[in-house]
N, C-alpha and C positions, 0 to 999 in steps of 0.2 A: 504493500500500500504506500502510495505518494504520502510522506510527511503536513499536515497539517500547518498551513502557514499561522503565522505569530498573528496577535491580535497589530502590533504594533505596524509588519508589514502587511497586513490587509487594510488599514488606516493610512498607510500612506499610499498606496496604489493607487487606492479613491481618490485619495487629492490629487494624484497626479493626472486621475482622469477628469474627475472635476474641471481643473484648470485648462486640459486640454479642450476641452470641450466650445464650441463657439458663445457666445454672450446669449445667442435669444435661445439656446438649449440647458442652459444655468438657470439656477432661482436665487441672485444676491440683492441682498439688503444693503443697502450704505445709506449711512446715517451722516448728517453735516450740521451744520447750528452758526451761528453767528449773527453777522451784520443787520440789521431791519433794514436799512436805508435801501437793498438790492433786495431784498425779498418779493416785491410784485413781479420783477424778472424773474428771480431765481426760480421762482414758483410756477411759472409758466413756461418756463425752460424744462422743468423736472419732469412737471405733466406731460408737455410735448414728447419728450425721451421717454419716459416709462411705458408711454402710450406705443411709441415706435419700437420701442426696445423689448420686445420678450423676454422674461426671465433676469428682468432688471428694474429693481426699484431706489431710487434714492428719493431719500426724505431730510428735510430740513428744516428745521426751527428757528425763528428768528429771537433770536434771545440776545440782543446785542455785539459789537464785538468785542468787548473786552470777555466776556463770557464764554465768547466760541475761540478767543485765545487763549485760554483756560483748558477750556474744553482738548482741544490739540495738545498743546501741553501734557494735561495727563491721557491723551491719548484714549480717549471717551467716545469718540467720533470718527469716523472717518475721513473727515477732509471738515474744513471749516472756513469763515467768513471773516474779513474786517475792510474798512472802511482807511482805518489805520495801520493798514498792513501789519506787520512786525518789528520790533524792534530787534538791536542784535542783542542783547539781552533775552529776551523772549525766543529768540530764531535756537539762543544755546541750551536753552532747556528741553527742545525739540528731540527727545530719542528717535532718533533716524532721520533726522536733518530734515528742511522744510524746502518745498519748491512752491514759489508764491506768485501768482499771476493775475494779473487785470482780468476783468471778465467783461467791463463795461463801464461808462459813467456815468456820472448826475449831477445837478444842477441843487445845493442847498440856497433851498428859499425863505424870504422871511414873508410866511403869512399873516394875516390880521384880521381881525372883526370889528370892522366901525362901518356901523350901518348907513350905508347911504354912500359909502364912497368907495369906488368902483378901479380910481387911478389913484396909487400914492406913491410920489417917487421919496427913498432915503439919501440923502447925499452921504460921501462914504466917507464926511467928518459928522455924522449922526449918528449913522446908526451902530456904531459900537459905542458911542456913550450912551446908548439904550441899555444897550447889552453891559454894561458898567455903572449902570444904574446910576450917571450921571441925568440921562435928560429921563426927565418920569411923566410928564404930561402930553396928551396928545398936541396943545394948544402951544408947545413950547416953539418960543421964536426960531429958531432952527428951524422947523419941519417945517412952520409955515413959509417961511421965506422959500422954501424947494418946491412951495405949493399954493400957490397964490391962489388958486380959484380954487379953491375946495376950503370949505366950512369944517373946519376941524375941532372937535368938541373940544371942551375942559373938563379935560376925565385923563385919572388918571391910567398909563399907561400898565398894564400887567401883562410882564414877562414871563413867558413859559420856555422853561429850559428843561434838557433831559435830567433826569435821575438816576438814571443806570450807567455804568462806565459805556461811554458812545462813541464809534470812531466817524459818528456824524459832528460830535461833542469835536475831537480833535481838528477833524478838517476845518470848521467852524470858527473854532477860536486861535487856529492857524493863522489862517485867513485876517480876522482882529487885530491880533499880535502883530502879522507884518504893517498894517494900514495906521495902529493908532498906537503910539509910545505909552499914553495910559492904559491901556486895556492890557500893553504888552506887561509893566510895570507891575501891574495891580493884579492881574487874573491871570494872564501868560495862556498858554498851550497845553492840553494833556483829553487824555477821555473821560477824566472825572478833572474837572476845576471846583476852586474855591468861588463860588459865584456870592456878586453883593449879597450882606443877608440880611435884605431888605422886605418887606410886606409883600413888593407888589411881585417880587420871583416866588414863583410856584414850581413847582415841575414833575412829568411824567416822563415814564418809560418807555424807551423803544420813539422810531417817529410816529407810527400810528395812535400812541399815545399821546402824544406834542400835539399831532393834527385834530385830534377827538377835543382834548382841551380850550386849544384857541377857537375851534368853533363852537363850540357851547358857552365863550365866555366874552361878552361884550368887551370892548375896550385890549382884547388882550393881541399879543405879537409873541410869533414861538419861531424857530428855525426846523426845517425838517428836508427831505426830499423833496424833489417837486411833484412828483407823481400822489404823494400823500395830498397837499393843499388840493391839485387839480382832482383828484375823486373824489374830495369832497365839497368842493366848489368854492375852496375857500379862497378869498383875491391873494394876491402876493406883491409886494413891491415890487417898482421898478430901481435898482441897484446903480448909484455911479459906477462905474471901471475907471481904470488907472489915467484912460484917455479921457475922461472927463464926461463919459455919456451915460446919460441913464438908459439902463437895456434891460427887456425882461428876459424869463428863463425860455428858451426851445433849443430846439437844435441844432439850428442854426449860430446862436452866440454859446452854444458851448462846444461846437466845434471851432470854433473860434479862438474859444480860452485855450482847448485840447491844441491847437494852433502850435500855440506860446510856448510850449513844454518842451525841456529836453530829452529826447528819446536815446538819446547816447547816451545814458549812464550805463554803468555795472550793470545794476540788477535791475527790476521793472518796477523797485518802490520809487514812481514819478508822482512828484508834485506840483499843483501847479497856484500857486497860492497866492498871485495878483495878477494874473495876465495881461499883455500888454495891448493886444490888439483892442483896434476903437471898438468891434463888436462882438467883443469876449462879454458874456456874464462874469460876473467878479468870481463868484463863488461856486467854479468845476471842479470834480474831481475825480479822477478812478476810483474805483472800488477792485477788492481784490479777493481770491479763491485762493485759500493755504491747503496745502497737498504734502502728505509725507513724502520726503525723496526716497523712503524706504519703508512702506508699507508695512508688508509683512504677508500679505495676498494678494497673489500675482492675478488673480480673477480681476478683483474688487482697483489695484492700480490698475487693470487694462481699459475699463469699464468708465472709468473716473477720466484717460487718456482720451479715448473714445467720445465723450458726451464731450469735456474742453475742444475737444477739436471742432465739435459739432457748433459748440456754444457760440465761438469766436469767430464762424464761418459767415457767409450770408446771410441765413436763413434766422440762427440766432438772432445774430447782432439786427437785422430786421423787427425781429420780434421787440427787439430793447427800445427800437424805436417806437415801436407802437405804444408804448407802455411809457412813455416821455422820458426816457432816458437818452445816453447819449453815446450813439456807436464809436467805436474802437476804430481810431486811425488805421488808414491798410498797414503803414509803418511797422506798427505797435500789434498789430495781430499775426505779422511776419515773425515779428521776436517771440511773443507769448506762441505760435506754433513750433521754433526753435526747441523753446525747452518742456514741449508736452511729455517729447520722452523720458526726464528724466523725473516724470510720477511713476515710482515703482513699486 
């Protein structure tokens, strides 16, 4: 009689045929978590794929991204989300190194609710002393001066900011920091800041949080994605740029801002934190997808390879546009296809 194989070599055979096996003849689960700010993409990206995909589901949580860097970290997840990409601090804590790529961009707006007014431009010596809890009144000489035909109450102003670590929170007060020496001085840059700790700051989590907030609350101004304000119809300033123009958010001025950026660095953590073009939105930015560079399941990295290719391709980055985001330079999807292979 043939010898009885080991438990241990009949367990690996399986894997080995597992893996051999093509993606829509597999049943893998991958799980992700991070960013809110890409979640109405990510989310219709995932359906689109699971749909196409037989014997492949990825699921994702929008649990912010200090949280889905965490998450990666202790290696909880499969693949994860930020806004704020990584730091190198954060990239060293990575058992099995991190490969980190753009997926897409977006446009952080500052929405509002004051009834009756339809067009409000901020000039961009304003509106971070909003956010610094310098100016508090809608009625403050500032705004009006940016705004001369619009009746602007005497009410005061309430600030909604995030509350969870947000790498809409970094890019945001990024963004601040370069434009206004006090906001840099006083509040600075991180995913959690020390915000004025004033009355009229309130704050929620996640953007759809932010967005639920400032439209249920008269008088109030929040920062969030712009896909957030626009499904919920809530107005959004018009933003000075570094050129001096007030521009609102679409595609147009954030390919624009995408413009300005340098795509020659190292690696693809690009920033683009005042751009110069006259018809940049002030406030673009990538968002980014963190992938172990060493897995540990060759199924689940091919799978992962697969859908980024998919993602960054036309038909994606179309989709991003539907959903008012802002598609990936050809440049920039050339690089992020460079280093798909080295998700392993």
């Amino acid at each position: 009689m043939r010898p009885l194989l080991s438990s241990a070599v009949v367990c690996a055979l399986a894997l080995a045929l597992a893996q051999s096996m093509p993606l829509h003849a597999r049943d893998l689960r991958i799980t992700g978590a991070g960013a809110s700010f890409p979640f109405p993409v990510y989310s219709a990206w995932f359906r689109h794929y699971n749909r196409e995909t037989p014997g492949v589901r990825i699921d994702y949580q929008s649990v912010g991204s200090g949280a889905g860097v965490r998450n990666l970290i202790n290696r909880t997840v499969d693949f994860a989300a930020s806004d704020a990409a990584m730091t190198d601090e954060e990239i060293d804590q990575v058992d099995g190194g991190v490969v980190i790529l753009p997926m897409t961009a977006g446009e952080i707006v500052l929405a509002y609710n004051l009834r009756g007014v339809d067009e409000l431009r901020l000039p961009r010596a304003v509106y971070p002393l909003i956010f610094a809890g310098e100016i508090t009144r809608w009625n403050d000489p500032k705004i009006l001066e940016a705004n001369p035909d619009i009746d602007l109450p005497n009410r005061q102003i309430t600030v909604v900011r995030r509350s969870d670590s947000s790498g809409t929170t970094f890019v945001f007060t990024q963004h601040l920091s370069a434009i206004n020496e006090r906001f840099r001085e006083e509040i600075g840059t991180g995913t959690s800041v020390a915000w004025p700790g004033k009355s009229n700051f309130v704050g929620a989590p996640r953007n759809d949080g932010v967005a639920a907030l400032v439209s249920n609350t008269p008088g109030a101004i929040g920062y969030m994605e712009y896909f957030f304000a626009s499904r919920s119809n809530t107005p959004v300033a018009m933003l000075e740029n570094a050129a001096g123009n007030f521009v609102v958010p679409d595609e147009e001025s954030g390919q624009a801002a995408l413009a300005s950026a340098d795509f020659s660095t190292d690696d693809l953590r690009i920033w683009v934190t005042d751009p110069s073009d006259p018809g940049a939105y002030p406030i673009t930015t990538l968002t980014w997808m963190l992938f172990y560079r060493e897995h540990g399941n060759d199924a689940i990295a091919e799978a992962l390879r697969d859908f980024v290719t998919w993602a960054v391709g036309e038909e994606g980055q179309a989709m991003a546009a539907d959903l008012s985001f802002v598609p990936l330079p050809e440049v920039l999807v050339e690089r992020v296809l460079a280093q798909v292979p080295d998700i392993q």
